[in-house]
C-alpha positions in Angstrom: 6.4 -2.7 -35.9 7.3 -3.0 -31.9 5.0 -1.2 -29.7 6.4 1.8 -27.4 3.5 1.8 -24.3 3.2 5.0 -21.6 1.8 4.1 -18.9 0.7 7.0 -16.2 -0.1 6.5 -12.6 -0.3 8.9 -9.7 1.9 6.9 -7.5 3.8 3.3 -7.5 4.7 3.4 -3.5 4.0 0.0 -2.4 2.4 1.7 0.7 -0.4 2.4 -1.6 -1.5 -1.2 -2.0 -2.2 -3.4 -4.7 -2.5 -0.8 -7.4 1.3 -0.4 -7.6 1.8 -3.9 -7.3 -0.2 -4.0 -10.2 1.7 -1.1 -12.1 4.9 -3.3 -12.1 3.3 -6.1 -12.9 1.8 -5.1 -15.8 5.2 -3.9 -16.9 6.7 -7.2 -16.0 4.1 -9.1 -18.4 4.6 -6.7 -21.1 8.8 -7.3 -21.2 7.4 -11.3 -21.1 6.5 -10.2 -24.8 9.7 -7.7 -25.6 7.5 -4.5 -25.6 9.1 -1.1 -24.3 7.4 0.0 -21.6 8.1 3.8 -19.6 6.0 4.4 -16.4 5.2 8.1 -15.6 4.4 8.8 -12.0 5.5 11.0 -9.0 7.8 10.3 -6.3 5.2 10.0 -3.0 7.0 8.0 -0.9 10.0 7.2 -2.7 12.5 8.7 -0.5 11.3 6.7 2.3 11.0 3.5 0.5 14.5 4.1 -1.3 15.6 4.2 2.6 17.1 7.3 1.4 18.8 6.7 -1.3 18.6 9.6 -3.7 16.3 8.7 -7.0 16.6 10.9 -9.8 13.5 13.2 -10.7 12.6 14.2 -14.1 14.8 11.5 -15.6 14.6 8.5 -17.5 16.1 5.2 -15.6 16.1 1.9 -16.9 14.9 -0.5 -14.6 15.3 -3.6 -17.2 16.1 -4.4 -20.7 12.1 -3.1 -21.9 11.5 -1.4 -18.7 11.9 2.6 -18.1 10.3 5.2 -15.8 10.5 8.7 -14.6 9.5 9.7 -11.4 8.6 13.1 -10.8 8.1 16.0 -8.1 4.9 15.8 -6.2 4.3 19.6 -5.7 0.6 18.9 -3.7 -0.4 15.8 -1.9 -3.9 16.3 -2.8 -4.7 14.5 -6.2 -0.9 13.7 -5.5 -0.2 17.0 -8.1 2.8 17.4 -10.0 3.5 20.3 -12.9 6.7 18.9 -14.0 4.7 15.7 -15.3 2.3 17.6 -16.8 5.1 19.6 -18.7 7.0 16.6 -19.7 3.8 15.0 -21.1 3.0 17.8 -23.5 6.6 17.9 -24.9 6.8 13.7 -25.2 3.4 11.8 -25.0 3.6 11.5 -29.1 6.7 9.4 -28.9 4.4 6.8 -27.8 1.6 4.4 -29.4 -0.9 4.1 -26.7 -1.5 5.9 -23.4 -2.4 2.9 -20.4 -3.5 5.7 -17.7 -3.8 4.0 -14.4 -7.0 5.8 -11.7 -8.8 8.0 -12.1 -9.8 11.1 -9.5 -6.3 12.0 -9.8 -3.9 14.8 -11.4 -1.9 12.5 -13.2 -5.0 10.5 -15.0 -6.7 14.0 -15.9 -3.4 15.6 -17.7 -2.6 12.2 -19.1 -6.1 11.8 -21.0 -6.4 15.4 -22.0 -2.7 16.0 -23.2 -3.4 12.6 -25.3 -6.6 13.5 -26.5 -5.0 16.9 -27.9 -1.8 15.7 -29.0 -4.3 12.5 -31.1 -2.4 9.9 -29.1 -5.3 6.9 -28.3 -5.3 6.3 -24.6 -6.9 3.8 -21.8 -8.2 4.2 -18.5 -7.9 1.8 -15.5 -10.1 3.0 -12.9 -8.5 0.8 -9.8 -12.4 0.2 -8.9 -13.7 3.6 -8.0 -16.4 3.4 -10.7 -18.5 1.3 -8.1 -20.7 2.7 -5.6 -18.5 2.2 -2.6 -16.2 4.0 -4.3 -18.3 6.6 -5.2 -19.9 6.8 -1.7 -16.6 7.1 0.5 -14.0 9.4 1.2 -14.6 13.2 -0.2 -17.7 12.1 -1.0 -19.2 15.8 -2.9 -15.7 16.3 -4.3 -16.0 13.0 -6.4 -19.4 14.0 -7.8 -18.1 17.3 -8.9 -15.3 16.1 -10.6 -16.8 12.7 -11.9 -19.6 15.0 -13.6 -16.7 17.6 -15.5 -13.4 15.7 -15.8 -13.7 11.8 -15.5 -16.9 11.4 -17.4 -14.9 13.2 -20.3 -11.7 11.4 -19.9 -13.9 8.2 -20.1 -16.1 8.7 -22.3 -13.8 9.6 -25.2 -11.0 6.8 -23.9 -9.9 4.5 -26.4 -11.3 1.1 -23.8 -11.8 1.8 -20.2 -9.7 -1.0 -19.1 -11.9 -3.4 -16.0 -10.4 -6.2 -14.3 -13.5 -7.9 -13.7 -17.0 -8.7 -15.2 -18.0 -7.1 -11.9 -16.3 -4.1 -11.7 -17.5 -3.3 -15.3 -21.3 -4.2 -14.5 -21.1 -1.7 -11.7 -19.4 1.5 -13.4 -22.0 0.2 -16.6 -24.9 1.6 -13.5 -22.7 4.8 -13.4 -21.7 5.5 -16.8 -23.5 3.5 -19.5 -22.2 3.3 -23.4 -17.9 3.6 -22.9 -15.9 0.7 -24.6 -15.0 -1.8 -21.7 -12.6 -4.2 -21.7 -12.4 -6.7 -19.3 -8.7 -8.1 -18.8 -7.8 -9.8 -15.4 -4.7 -9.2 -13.9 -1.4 -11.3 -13.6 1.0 -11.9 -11.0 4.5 -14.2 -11.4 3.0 -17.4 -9.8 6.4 -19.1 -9.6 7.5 -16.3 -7.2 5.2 -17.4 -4.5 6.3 -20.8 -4.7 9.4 -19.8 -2.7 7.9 -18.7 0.4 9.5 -20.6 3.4 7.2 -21.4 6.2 10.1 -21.8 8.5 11.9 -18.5 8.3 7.8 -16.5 9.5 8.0 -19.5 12.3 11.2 -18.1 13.4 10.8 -14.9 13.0 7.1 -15.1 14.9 7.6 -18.2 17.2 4.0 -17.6 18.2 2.8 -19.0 15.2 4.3 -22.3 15.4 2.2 -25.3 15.7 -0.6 -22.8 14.8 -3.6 -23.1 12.2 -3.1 -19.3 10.5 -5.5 -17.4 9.6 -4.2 -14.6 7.5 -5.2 -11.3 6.8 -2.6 -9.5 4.6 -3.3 -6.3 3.0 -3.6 -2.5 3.9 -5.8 -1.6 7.0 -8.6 0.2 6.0 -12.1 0.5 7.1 -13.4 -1.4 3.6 -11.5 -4.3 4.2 -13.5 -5.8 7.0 -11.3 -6.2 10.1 -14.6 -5.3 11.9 -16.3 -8.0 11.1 -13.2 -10.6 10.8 -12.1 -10.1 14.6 -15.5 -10.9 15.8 -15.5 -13.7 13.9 -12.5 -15.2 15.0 -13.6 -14.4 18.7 -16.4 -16.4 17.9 -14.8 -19.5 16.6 -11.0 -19.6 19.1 -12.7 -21.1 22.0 -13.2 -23.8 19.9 -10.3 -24.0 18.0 -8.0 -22.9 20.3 -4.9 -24.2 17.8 -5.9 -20.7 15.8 -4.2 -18.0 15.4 -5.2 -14.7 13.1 -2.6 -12.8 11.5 -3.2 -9.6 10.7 -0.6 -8.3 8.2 -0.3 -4.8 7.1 -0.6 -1.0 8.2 -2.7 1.8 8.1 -3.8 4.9 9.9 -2.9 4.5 13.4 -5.9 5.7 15.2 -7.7 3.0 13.0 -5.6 0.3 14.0 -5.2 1.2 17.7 -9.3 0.9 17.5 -9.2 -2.2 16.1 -6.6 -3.3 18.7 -9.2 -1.8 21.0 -12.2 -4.2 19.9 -9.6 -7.2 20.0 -9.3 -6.4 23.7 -12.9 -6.0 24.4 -13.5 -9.6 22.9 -10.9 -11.0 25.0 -8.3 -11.7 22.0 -5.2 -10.9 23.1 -1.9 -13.0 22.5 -4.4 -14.4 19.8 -4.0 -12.5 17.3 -1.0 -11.8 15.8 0.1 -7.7 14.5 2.8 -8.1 12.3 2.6 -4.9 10.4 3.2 -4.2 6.5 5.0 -6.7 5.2 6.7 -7.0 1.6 9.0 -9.5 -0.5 10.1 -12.3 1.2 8.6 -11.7 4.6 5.0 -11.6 2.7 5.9 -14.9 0.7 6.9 -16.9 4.2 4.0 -15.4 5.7 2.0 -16.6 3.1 3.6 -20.2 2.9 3.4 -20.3 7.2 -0.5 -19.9 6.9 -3.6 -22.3 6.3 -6.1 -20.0 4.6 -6.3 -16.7 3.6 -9.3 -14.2 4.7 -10.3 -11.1 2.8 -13.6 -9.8 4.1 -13.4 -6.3 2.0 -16.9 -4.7 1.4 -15.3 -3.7 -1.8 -12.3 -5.2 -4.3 -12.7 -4.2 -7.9 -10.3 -7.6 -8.4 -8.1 -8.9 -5.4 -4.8 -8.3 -6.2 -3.7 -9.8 -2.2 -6.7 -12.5 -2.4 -4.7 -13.9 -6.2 -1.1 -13.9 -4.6 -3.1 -16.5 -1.8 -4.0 -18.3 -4.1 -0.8 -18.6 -6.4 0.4 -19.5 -2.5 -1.8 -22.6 -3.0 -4.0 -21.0 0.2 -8.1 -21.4 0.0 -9.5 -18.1 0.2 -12.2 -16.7 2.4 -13.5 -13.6 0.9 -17.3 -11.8 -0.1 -19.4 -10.8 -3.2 -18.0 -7.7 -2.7 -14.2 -9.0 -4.1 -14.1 -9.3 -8.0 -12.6 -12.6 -8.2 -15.1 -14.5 -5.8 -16.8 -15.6 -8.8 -13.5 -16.8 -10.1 -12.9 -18.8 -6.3 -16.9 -20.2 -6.7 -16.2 -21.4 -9.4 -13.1 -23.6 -9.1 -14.0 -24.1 -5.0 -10.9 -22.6 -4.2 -12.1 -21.7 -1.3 -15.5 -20.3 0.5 -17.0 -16.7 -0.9 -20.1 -15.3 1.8 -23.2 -14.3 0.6 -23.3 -11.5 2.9 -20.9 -9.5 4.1 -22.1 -10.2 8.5 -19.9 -11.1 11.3 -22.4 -14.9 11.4 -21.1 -15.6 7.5 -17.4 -15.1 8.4 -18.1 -16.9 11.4 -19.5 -20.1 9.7 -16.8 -20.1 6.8 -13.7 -20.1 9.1 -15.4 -22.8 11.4 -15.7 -25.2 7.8 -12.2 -24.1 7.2 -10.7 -25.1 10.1 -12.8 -28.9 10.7 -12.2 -29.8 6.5 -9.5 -30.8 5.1 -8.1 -28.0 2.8 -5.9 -30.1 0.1 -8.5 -30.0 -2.6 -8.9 -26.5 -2.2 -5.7 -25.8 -1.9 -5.0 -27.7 -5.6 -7.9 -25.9 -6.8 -6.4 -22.4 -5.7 -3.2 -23.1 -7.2 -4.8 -24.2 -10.6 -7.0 -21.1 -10.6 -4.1 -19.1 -10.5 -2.0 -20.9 -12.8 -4.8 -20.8 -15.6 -6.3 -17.1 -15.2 -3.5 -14.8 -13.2 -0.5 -15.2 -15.0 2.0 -13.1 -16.2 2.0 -14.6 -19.7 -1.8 -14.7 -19.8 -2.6 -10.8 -18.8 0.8 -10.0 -21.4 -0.8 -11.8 -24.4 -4.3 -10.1 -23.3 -2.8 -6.6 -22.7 -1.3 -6.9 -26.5 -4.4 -8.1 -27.7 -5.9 -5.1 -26.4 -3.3 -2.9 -27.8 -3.0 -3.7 -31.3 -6.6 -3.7 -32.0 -6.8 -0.4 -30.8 -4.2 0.9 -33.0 -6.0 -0.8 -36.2 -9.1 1.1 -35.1 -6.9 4.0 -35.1 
């Protein structure tokens, strides 16, 4: 009998980063393998990245032949809440096999998990890495602790798998909340797409660049992902590798990236580093084909999701412990993973990166993504996941 999957996320913006990447990826691995797929989630942002254009609310579109979603009205930015989800849930969550709820801390996961639970529908949590203890620790700190200790712990505890992308991220939410069925299922991306990144058309674009050893930094500006120790570290190594030049490639609050503008300054880095803002589709594939290795120093990545589209790039990857899928880049030398997360370990691992030469690595990081970040693979795993759920049913 075909499968009929709900998936339920607070918001698939791709100014929220790689969670909504994610979200459609997922959906794009499930169509691989024919199954219907509707996405529940509300419309933050959609206006803007609709460049206007008027998207339904409330209704279903089809976005491919096994592909629907409904977008909804976000009534409060906080916990991004919206009451005609919640509504449309209770009338039409039991049309649907299994519940794939995507966060947690948020309105959409809590209605989602306690409407299925009700309505005797089994559901699955993804908890996008907050389950760690950087996540726990940072931003509305007290907040999180109230509601971990009477809503998530509830919602994951009676979940039918709490659905980790990484051995890692599962051993650290295991510290927090011991005894819930996990799951561990990496995530895929379309590894042909970033084949078709054209080197030429950033090198146009950026003239700056050309004849330049990139270094590129691609993913949202945020004080976890290290910028503060990456600048340094590139001020450290440019005097002697004065063919450099560090892209940094993305967006975030602007008082945050004017003071990391600032620190540039103060360390003399000027015209050597390149701002390119948030960049998406083909611009991100070009910047990604135009560069020679990828840098990632986040203090905390419950996977990767920018690190693996490097590495389907064929780029070596710089990253820390602190990333998920290091263990995956040790272990095919894909690229260099520091044992501490320090402006000196940075330091040292562009400096190799720069002097070696990177086509082993660069093989490696494509066959890394080839074998565990497919489409096809996180499909067939997803299913897997799926059906024996519904015989434990």
């Amino acid at each position: 009998m075909p499968l009929h999957l709900l998936h339920a996320i607070p918001s698939i913006a791709l100014s929220d980063g790689g969670p909504s990447q994610a979200i459609r990826n997922i959906e794009r691995a499930l169509e691989i393998h024919r199954v219907k797929v509707t996405t529940v989630t509300t419309d933050h942002d959609l206006q803007r990245e609709n460049q206007g254009n008027k998207v339904p609310l409330g209704q279903l579109i089809k976005e491919s032949a096994y592909v629907y979603r409904i977008y909804f009205k976000k009534q409060i930015h906080f916990y991004k809440i919206s009451f005609p989800m919640a509504f449309w849930l209770w009338r039409n969550i039991r049309r649907y096999d299994i519940v794939h709820i995507h966060a947690l801390f948020s309105f959409s996961s809590f209605v989602a998990a306690w409407i299925a639970r009700i309505k005797r529908v089994p559901y699955i949590i993804r908890p996008l890495g907050v389950l760690n203890r950087y996540g726990m620790l940072h931003r509305r700190r007290w907040i999180k602790a109230l509601s971990f200790r009477w809503i998530e712990t509830p919602i994951l505890r009676n979940a039918a798998a709490v659905h980790f992308t990484s051995k890692q991220e599962a051993l650290e939410a295991a510290q927090l909340i011991p005894k819930i069925k996990s799951r561990i299922l990496p995530l895929g991306i379309d590894i042909g797409l970033y084949q078709k990144g054209y080197s030429e058309n950033f090198l146009k674009t950026y003239p700056e660049a050309r004849g330049k050893k990139c270094i590129l930094f691609l993913s949202r500006i945020d004080p976890k992902k290290g910028l503060e120790i990456l600048i340094p570290a590139f001020a450290a190594i440019y005097p002697f590798h004065k063919d450099s030049l560090l892209i940094i490639a993305g967006d975030g609050l602007r008082s945050y990236v004017q003071s990391l503008k600032a620190l540039a300054f103060s360390l003399a880095l000027k015209n050597e580093i390149l701002w390119t803002g948030f960049l998406s589709g083909q611009e991100k594939l070009d910047a990604l084909a135009a560069s020679h290795v990828f840098v990632l120093p986040s203090q905390s990545e419950n996977f990767g999701i920018a690190a693996v589209e490097a590495l389907a790039s064929g780029l070596p990857v710089i990253t820390g412990r602190g990333v998920a899928i290091s263990e995956w880049i040790v272990a095919y030398r894909a690229g260099y993973v520091v044992e501490e997360h320090t402006t000196k370990d940075y330091t040292q691992a562009l400096r190799k990166v720069l002097i070696e030469d990177t086509s082993p690595m660069r093989q490696a990081a494509l066959k890394l993504a080839k074998e565990q970040f497919s489409l096809e693979k996180m499909g067939s795993n997803l299913l897997t996941l799926y059906r024996s759920i519904l015989q434990e049913k």
